[in-house]
C-alpha positions in Angstrom: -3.0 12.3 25.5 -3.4 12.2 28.9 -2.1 9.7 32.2 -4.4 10.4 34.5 -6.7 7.7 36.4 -9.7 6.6 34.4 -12.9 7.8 35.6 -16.4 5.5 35.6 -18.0 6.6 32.6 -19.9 5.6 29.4 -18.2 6.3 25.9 -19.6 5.5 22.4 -16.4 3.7 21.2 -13.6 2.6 23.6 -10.4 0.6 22.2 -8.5 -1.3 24.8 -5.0 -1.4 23.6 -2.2 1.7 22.3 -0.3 -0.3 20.2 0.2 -0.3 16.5 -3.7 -1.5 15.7 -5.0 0.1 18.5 -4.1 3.7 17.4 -4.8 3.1 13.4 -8.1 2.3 14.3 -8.6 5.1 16.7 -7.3 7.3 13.6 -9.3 5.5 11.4 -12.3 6.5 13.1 -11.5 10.2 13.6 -10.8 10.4 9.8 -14.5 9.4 9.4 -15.3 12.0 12.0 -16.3 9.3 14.8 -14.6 9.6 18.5 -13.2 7.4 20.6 -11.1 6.8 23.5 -7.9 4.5 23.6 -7.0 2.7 26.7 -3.3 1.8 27.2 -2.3 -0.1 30.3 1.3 1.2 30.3 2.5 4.6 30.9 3.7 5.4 27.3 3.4 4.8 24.2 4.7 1.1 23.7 6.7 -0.2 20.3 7.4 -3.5 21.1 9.2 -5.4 18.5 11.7 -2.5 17.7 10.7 -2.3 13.6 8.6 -3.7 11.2 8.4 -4.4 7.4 5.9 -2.8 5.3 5.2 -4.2 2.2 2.5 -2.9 -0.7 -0.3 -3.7 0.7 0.8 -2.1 4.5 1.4 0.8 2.2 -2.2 1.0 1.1 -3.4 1.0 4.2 -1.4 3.6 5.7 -2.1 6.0 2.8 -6.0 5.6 3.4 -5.3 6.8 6.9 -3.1 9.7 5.3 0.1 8.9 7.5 1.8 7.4 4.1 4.1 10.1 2.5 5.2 11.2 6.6 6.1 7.5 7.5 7.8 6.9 3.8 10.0 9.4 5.1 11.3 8.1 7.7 12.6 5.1 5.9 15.0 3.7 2.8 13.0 1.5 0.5 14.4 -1.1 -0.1 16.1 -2.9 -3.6 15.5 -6.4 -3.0 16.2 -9.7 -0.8 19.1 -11.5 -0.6 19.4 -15.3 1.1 22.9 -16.4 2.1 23.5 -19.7 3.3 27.0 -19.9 5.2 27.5 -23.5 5.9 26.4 -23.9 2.2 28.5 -21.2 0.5 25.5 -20.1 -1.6 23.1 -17.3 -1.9 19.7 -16.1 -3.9 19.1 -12.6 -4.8 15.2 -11.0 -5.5 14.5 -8.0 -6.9 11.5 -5.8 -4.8 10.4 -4.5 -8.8 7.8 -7.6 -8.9 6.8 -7.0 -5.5 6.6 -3.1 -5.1 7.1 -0.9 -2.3 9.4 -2.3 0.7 10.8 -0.1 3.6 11.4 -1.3 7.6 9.8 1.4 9.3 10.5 1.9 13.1 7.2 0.7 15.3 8.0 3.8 17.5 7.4 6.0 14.0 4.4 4.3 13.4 2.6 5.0 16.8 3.8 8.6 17.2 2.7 9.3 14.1 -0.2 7.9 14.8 -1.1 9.2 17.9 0.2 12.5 16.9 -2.9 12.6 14.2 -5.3 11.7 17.0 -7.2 14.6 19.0 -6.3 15.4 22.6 -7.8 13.1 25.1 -8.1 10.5 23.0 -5.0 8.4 24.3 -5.2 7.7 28.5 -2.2 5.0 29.7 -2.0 3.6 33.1 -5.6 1.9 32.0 -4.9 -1.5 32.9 -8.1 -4.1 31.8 -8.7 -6.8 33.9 -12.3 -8.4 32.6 -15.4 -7.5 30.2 -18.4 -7.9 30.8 -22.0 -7.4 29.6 -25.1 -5.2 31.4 -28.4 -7.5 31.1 -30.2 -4.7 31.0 -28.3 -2.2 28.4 -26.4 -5.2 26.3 -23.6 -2.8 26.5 -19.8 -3.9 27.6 -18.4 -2.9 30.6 -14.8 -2.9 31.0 -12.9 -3.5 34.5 -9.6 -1.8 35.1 -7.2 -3.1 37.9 -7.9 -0.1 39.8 -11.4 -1.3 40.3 -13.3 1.6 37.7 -15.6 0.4 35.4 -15.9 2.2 31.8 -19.1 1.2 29.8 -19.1 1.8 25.7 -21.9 1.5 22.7 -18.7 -0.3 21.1 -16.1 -2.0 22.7 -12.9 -3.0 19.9 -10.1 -5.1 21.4 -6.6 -4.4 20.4 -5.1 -6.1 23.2 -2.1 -7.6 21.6 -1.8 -11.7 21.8 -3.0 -12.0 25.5 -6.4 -10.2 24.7 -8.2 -10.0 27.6 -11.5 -8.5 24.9 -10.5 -12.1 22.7 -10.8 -14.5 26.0 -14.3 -12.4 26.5 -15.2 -13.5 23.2 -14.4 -17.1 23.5 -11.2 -16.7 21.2 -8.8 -19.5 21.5 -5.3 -18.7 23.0 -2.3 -18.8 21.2 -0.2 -21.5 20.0 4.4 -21.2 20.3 6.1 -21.9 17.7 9.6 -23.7 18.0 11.3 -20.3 16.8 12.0 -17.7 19.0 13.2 -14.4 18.0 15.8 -11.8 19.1 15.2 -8.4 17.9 17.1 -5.1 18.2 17.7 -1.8 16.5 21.7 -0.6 15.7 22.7 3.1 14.9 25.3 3.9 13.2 26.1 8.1 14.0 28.1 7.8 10.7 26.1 5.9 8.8 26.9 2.6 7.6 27.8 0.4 4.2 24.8 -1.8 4.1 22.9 -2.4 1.2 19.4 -1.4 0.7 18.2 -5.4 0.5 16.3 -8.0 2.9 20.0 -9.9 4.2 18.7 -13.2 5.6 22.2 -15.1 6.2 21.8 -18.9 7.6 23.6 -21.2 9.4 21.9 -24.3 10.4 19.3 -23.6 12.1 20.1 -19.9 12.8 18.9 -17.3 10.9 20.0 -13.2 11.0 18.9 -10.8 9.1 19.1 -7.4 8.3 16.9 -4.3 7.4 18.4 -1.0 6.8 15.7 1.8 7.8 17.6 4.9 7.3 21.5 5.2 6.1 22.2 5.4 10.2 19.9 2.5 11.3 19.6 -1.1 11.2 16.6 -3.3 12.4 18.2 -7.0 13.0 16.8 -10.2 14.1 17.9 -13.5 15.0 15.4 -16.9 14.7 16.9 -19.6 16.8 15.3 -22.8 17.2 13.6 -23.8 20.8 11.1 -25.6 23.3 8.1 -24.2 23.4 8.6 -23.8 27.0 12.1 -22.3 27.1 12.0 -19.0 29.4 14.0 -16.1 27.8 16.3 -14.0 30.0 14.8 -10.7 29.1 17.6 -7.8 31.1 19.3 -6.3 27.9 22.5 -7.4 28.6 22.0 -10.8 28.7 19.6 -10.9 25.8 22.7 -9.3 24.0 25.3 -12.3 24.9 22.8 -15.0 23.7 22.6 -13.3 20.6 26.5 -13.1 19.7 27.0 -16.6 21.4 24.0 -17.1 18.4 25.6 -15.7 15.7 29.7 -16.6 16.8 29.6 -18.6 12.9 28.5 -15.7 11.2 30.6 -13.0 9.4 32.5 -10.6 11.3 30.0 -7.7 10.7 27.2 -9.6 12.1 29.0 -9.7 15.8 29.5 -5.9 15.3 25.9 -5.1 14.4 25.0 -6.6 17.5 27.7 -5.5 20.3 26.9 -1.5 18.9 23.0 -2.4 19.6 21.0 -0.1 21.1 20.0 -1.7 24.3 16.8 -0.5 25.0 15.5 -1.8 22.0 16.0 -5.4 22.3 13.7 -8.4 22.7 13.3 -12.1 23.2 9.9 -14.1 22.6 8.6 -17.2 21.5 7.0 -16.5 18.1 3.0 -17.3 18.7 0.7 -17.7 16.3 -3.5 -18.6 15.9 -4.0 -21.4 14.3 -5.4 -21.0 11.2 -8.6 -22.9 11.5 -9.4 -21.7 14.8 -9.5 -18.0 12.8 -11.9 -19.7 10.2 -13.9 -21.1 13.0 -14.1 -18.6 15.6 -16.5 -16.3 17.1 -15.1 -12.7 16.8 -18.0 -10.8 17.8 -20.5 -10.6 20.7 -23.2 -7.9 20.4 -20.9 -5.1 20.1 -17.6 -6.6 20.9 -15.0 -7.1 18.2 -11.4 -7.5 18.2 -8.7 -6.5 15.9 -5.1 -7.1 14.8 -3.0 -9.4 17.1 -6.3 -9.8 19.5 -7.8 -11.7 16.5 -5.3 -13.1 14.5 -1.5 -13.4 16.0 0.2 -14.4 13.2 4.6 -15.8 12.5 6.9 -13.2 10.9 8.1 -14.7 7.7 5.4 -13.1 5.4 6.5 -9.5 7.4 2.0 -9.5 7.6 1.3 -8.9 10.9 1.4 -5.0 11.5 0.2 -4.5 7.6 -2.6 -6.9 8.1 -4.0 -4.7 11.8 -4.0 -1.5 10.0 -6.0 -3.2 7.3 -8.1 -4.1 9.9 -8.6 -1.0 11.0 -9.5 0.9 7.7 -11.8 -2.4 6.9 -13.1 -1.8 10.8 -14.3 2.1 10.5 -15.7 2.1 6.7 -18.1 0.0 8.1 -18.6 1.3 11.2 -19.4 5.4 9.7 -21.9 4.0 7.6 -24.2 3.0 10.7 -22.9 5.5 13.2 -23.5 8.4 11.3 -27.2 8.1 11.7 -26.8 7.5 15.5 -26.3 4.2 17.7 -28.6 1.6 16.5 -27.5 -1.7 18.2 -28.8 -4.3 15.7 -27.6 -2.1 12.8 -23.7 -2.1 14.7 -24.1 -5.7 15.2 -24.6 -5.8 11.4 -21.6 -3.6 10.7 -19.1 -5.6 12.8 -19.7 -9.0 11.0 -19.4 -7.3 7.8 -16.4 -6.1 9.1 -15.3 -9.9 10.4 -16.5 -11.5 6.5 -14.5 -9.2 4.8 -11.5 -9.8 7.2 -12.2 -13.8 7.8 -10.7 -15.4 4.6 -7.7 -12.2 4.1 -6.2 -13.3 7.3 -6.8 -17.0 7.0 -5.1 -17.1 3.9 -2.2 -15.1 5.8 -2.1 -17.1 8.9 -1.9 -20.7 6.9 0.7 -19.3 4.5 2.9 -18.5 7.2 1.7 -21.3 9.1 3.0 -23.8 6.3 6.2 -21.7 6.1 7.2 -22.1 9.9 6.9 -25.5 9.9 9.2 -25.7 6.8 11.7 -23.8 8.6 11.3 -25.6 12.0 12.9 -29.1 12.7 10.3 -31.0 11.9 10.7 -34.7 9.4 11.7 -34.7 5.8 8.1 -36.0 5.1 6.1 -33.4 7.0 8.3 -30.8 5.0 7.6 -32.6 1.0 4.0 -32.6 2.0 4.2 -28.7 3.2 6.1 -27.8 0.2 3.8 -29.5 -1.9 0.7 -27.7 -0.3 2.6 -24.3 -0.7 2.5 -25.3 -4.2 -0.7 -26.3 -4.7 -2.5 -22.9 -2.7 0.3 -20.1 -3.1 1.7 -20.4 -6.3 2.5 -17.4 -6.2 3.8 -16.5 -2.7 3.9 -13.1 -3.0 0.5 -12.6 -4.2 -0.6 -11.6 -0.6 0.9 -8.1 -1.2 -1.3 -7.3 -4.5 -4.3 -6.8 -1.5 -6.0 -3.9 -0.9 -8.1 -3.1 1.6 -10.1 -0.3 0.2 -11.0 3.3 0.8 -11.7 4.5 4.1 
């Protein structure tokens, strides 16, 4: 890894983007022997979001890239999920035996690992992109940094995160808010603490907290609160703290205590965002040899626990089709070919994901009573069963 300035030059594969899709495909691609180089416009290695879940399919991924069995230990798996409602004195209990594998892995575990596994060199920050655009003489991409450098690349992959600058390049529709926004923050307890080794999701109203227990000293926690789609979020730490206990002041006493011991530096406030389903049936994900992948293409709600799994599938999905055509050198039609079997084979797998937890934020927003029979009868009818998105596989690298 390095931070120095990024000098005008020509690369067979550059990723814009250091985050958690960014780097898997990156690895990917050096598992298959192919370089690359992976632009990051901050100065470090960036985890936002504090922690994700990883579910069996996330798993399968992971192990292709041969990080599994280091990440697994960095986390509890988890029994099962538990749903209580507290204005409604009730509460529903699922085992994880029908559903497999489950741990809450730290994002910043994810992305050390990952770059970790990477060569030296392969990971510059301070690499800010500001446009893309296309020689008429090469067809090649040309990437702009703030700075004013230009970097030109036989492949150009954007992992750029929901504000792509490589998806606005390709003509990819911006995202849409959702009327959930979400607080999220990490807790350690030096200790350890009593919690069990479930899902929590405890309600009240329109609030929802929930709790993850990574290891038996850490605690990922969120909180989904209900708002405008053009709210602004005070993002300083300490403030972001206060909303969330003024959030939660209904909730049992141990949910005020999670968050006053928070870790501060690990807290967030965002509008959820999402791509709207048909626009990911619909739209154009490739230009010669421009692609995007993970939240560049498909920004997708939390509530299936999808979003990281489904960019590391990407990225396996991304280089096994990528080695078979650069091992016999750059061929530009044959690359071409390559990416859009890349894009079919990813098209419908993250459609399907996007409209299931399309249809489930809009059963959990405030929306009518007849908006939410004909969702839940459309749930019915095309996810019978709703967990059937974690039986995926993405293949062998």
């Amino acid at each position: 890894m390095e931070s120095a300035a990024c000098k005008e030059e020509m690369h067979e594969i550059v990723i814009v983007g250091g985050g958690l899709c960014g780097l898997a495909t990156a690895l990917a691609l050096h598992k298959k022997g192919i370089k690359s180089v992976v632009l990051e416009k901050s100065e470090t290695l960036r985890a936002a979001g504090a922690a994700i879940g990883v579910l069996p399919n996330g798993w399968r991924a992971l192990d292709q890239l041969g990080v599994g069995s280091q990440l697994r230990s960095t986390a509890l798996r988890l029994e099962g999920n538990r749903m209580a409602w507290i204005d409604k004195g009730r509460e529903q209990y699922t085992p994880n035996k029908n559903i497999g594998e489950v741990r809450c892995l730290k994002r910043s575990d994810i992305v050390e690992t990952f770059a970790d596994a990477l060569p030296p060199k392969t990971l510059r920050f301070g690499c800010e992109i500001v446009s893309v655009e296309m020689d008429p003489l090469t067809s090649l991409p040309y990437i702009l940094l703030s700075n004013g450098q230009r970097i030109g690349s036989q492949i150009l992959i954007g992992c750029d995160g929901s504000r792509s600058v490589v998806s606005s390049f390709l003509g990819v529709k911006p995202t849409k808010t959702f009327r959930v926004a979400a607080i999220r923050g990490l807790t350690t307890y030096p200790n350890g603490h009593s919690f069990p080794l479930e899902f929590v999701r405890l309600i009240s109203g329109q609030t929802k907290f929930g709790i993850l227990p990574i290891t038996d000293k850490l605690v990922h926690w969120f909180i989904n609160l209900h708002h405008g789609t053009d709210t602004k979020f005070p993002q300083d730490p300490e403030l972001i703290k206060q909303t969330a206990l003024e959030a939660t002041s209904d909730h049992p006493k141990h949910v005020q205590e999670i968050i006053e011991g928070c870790d501060l530096d690990s807290l967030s406030f965002f509008h959820l965002r999402y791509h709207e389903p048909w626009d990911l049936m619909l739209g154009n994900f490739r230009e010669k040899t421009v692609t995007v992948a993970g939240d560049a293409m498909h920004v997708m709600g939390p509530f299936l626990g999808q979003g990281g799994s489904a960019g590391i599938e990407d990225a396996v999905v991304l280089a096994r089709n990528l080695v078979k055509t650069l091992k016999g050198g750059f061929d530009h039609e044959k690359v071409g070919e390559a990416l859009d079997q890349y894009i079919k084979e990813r098209r419908m797998r993250v459609v399907k994901l996007a409209t299931q937890a399309y249809l489930t934020a809009l059963l959990i927003e405030d929306r009518p009573m007849l908006t939410k029979f004909i969702v839940t009868a459309a749930m019915a009818l095309f996810f019978k069963n709703p967990y059937a998105h974690v039986e995926y596989d993405c293949g062998h690298l």
